[in-house]
Wavefront OBJ file of the C-alpha trace (Angstrom):
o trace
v 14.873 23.574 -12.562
v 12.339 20.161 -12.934
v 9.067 20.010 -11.460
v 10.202 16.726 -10.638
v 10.384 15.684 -7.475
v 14.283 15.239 -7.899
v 16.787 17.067 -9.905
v 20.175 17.065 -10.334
v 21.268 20.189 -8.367
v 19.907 18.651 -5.342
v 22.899 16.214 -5.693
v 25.275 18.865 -6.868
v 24.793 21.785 -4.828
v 25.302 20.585 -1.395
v 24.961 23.229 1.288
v 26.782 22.541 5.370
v 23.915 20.898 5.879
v 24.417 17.415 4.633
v 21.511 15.549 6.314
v 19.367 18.380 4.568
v 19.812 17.644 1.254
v 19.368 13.850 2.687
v 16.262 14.622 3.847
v 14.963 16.601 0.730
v 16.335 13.273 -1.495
v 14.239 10.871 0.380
v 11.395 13.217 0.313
v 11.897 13.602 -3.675
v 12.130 9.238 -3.392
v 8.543 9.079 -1.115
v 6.625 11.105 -3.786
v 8.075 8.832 -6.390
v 7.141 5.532 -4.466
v 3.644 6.841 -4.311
v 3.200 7.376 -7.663
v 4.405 3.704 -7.925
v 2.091 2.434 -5.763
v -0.814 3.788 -7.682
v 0.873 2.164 -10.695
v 1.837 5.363 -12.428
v 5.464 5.125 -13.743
v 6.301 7.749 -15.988
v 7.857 10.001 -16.266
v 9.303 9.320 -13.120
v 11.149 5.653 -14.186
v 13.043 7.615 -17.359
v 13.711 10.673 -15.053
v 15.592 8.084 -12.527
v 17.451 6.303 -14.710
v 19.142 9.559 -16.668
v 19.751 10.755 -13.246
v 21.504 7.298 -12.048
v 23.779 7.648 -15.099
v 24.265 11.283 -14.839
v 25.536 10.809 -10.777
v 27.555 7.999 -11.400
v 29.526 9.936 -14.223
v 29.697 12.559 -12.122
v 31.262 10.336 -9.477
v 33.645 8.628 -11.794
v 34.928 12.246 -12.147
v 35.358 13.333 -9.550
v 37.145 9.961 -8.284
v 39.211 10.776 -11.125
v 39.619 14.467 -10.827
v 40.675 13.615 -6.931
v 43.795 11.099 -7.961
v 44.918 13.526 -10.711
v 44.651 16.433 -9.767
v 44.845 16.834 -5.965
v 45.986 20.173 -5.277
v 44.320 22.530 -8.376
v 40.399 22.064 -8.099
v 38.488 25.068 -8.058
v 35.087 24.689 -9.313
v 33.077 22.082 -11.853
v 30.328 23.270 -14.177
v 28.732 20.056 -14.184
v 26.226 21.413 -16.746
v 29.200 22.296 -19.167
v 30.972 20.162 -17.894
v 34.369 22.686 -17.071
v 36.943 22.265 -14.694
v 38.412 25.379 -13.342
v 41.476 24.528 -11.302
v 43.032 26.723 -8.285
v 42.238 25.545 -4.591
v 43.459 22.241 -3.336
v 40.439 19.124 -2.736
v 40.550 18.468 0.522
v 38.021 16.494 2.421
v 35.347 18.999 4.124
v 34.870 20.811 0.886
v 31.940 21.276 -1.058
v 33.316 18.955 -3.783
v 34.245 16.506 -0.984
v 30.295 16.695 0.591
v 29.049 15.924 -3.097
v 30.885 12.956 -3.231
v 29.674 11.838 -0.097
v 25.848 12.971 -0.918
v 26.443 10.755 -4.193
v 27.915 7.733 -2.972
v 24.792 7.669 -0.867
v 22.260 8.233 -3.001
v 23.525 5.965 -5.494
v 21.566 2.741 -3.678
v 18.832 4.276 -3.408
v 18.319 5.457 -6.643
v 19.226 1.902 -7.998
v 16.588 0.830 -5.293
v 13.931 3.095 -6.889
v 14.737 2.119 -10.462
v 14.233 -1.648 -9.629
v 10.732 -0.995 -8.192
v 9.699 1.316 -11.694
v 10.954 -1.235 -13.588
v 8.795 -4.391 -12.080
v 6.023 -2.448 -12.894
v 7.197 -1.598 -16.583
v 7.787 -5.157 -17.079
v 4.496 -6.177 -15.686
v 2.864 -3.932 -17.786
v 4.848 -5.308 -21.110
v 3.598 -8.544 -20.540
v 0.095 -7.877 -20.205
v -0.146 -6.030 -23.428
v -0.457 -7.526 -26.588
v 0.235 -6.507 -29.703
v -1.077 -7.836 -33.227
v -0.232 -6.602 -37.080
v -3.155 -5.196 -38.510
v -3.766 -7.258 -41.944
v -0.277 -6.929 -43.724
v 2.207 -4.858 -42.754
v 3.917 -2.749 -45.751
v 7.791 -2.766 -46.037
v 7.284 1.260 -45.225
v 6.359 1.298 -41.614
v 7.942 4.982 -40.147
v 4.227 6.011 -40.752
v 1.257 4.771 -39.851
v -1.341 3.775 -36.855
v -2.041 2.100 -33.683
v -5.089 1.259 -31.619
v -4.566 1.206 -27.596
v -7.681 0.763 -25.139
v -7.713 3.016 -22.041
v -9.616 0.931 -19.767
v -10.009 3.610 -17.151
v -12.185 5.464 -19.688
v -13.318 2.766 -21.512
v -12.193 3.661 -25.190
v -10.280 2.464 -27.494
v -7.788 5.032 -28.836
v -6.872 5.368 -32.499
v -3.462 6.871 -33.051
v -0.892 8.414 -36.191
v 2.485 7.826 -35.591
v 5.630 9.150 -37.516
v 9.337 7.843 -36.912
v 11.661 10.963 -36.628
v 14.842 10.617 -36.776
v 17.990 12.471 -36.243
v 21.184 12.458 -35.919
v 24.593 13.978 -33.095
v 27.925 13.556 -33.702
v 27.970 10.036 -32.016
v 24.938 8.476 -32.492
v 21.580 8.022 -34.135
v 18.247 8.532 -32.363
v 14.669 7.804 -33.203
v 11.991 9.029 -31.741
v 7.920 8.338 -32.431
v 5.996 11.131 -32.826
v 2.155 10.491 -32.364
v -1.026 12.215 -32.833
v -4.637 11.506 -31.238
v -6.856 11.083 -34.245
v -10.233 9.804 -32.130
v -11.383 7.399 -29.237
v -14.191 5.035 -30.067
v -16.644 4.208 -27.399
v -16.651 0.720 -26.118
v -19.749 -0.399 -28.333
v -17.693 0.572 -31.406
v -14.477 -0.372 -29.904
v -15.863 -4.061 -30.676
v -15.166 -3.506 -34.565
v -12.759 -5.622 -35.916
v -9.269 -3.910 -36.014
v -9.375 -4.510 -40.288
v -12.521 -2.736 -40.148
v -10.972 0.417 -38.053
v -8.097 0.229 -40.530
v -10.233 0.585 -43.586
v -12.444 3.606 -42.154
v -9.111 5.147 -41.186
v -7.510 4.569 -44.972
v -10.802 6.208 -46.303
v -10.137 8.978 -44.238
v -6.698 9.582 -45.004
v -5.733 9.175 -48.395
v -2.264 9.486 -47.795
v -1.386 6.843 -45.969
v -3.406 4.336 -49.069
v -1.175 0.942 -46.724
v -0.196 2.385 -43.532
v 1.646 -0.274 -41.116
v -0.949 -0.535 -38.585
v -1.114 -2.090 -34.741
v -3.567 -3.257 -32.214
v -2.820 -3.186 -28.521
v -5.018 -4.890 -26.170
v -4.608 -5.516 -22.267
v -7.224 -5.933 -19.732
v -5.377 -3.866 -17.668
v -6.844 -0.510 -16.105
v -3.814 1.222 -15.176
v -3.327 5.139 -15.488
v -3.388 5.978 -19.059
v -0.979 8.743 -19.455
v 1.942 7.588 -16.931
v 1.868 4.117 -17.735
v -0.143 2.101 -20.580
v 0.428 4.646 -23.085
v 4.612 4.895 -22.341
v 4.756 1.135 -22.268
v 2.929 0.792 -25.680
v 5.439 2.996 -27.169
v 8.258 1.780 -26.641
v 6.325 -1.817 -27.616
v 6.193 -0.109 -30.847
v 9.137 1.067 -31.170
v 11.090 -2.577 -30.923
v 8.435 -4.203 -33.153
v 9.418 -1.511 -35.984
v 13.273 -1.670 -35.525
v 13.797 -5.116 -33.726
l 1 2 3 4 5 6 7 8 9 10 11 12 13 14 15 16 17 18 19 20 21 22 23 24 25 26 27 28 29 30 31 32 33 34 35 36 37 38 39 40 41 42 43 44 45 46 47 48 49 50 51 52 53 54 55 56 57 58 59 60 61 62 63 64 65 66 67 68 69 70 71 72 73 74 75 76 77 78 79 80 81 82 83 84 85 86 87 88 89 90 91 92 93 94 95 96 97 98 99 100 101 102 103 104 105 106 107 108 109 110 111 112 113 114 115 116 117 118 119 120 121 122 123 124 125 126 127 128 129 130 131 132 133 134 135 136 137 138 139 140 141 142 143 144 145 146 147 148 149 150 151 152 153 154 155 156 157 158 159 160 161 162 163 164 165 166 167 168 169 170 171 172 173 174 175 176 177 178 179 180 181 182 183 184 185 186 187 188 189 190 191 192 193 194 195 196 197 198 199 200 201 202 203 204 205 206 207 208 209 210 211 212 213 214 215 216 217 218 219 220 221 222 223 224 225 226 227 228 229 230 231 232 233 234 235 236 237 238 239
C-alpha cells in the first residue's frame, strides 16, 4: 500500500460502511489541499491524476461488465485485471457500492486536480529557462542550473535521457544527479562561466547541452520547483 494519503484500494475495497470510506477519501483530499496551500505539489498532483484515470477505467468496466454480463460476476482483480464470473450483480453488492463510491469521488478528484494544476502552471510561468552558449545536436546528456531560493543556492545538475520501451509505447524518462550547490555569492557567475568549470571537470561530456533556470520564486524545492523544471526540460529537449 502508498504512504499517500489516497490509494486505490480505498476506492476498491468498499466495506458496509459506505460513508466510511467517504469519510477516509475526504480526509486523504484535506491532507492533499494542505500541502497545496503551502505550495507543495508533488507528488501529490501526478499521484491524482493516475488515480483519476485508473477510477474512471475502472468505472467504464464495470458499466460495461454490468450491461454484458448481468447474471455471472463473481469477483474483479482490479490489479490483474481478471474477471471471475459466478454470482449475479445486483445492486447492494460490493461491486454495486464501488460503483457508487466511484461515481462520487470522481468530482472531487477532478476538483483536486484543477487546484494542483493552477499551481503547476503558475509555477511554469515564473521559471525561465535559457540555452547555455550553443546547444550540441546531442542533448540526452548534459546539465542544468536551478536556484533553490529557500536555501539560497544555485544547484548544478547531470542529467541523462533514458529511454525504454513496452509493447505499446515509448517512454523517456530524465535521470539526474546532484553534482554541487553554489552559494549565492558564486551563484552570480555567469552561466558560460559555470559551464566551462563544469567541462573542465568532466571530460566526458567535452559540449554537453546545458540549461539555466531562474525564478524569483521561493517555493518548496523538492515538491514543486524542482518537478516543474523537469518536465520544463523535458519539452525543450523533445518539443
Amino acid at each position: 500500500m502508498s504512504n499517500h494519503p489516497l490509494n486505490i484500494e480505498l476506492f476498491t475495497q468498499v466495506q458496509s460502511d459506505f460513508e466510511s470510506s467517504q469519510y477516509k477519501i475526504l480526509a486523504g483530499l484535506k491532507k492533499i489541499s494542505a500541502d497545496f496551500q503551502m505550495n507543495k505539489i508533488y507528488p501529490h498532483l501526478s499521484h491524482l491524476v493516475d488515480l483519476y484515470t485508473a477510477l474512471d477505467e475502472i468505472l467504464n468496466r464495470l458499466r460495461d461488465l454490468r450491461n454484458n454480463f448481468p447474471k455471472r460476476i463473481k469477483k474483479i482483480d482490479f490489479v490483474n485485471q481478471r474477471i471471475e464470473h459466478e454470482v449475479v450483480f445486483v445492486d447492494g453488492s460490493d461491486l454495486s457500492k464501488v460503483e457508487d463510491l466511484i461515481e462520487w469521488a470522481l468530482p472531487h478528484l477532478k476538483a483536486k486536480i484543477e487546484e494542483g494544476k493552477a499551481i503547476y502552471e503558475f509555477v511554469d510561468d515564473e521559471i525561465k529557462l535559457e540555452e547555455v552558449g550553443i546547444v550540441p545536436n546531442y542533448t540526452d546528456e548534459g546539465y542544468f542550473f536551478v536556484p533553490d531560493n529557500e536555501e539560497s543556492k544555485l544547484l548544478l545538475f547531470q542529467y541523462e535521457v533514458t529511454v525504454f520501451e513496452s509493447s505499446q509505447d515509448k517512454y523517456r524518462s530524465l535521470k539526474t544527479a546532484l553534482l554541487k550547490g553554489l552559494a549565492k555569492g558564486e551563484a552570480h557567475r555567469s552561466p558560460n562561466a559555470i559551464k566551462l568549470d563544469l567541462i573542465n571537470e568532466n571530460r566526458e561530456l567535452p559540449n554537453p547541452a546545458t540549461f539555466a533556470f531562474q525564478t524569483n520564486l521561493d517555493f518548496p524545492f523538492r515538491e514543486t520547483i524542482f518537478p516543474v523544471t523537469k518536465r520544463k526540460l523535458m519539452k525543450q529537449l523533445f518539443n
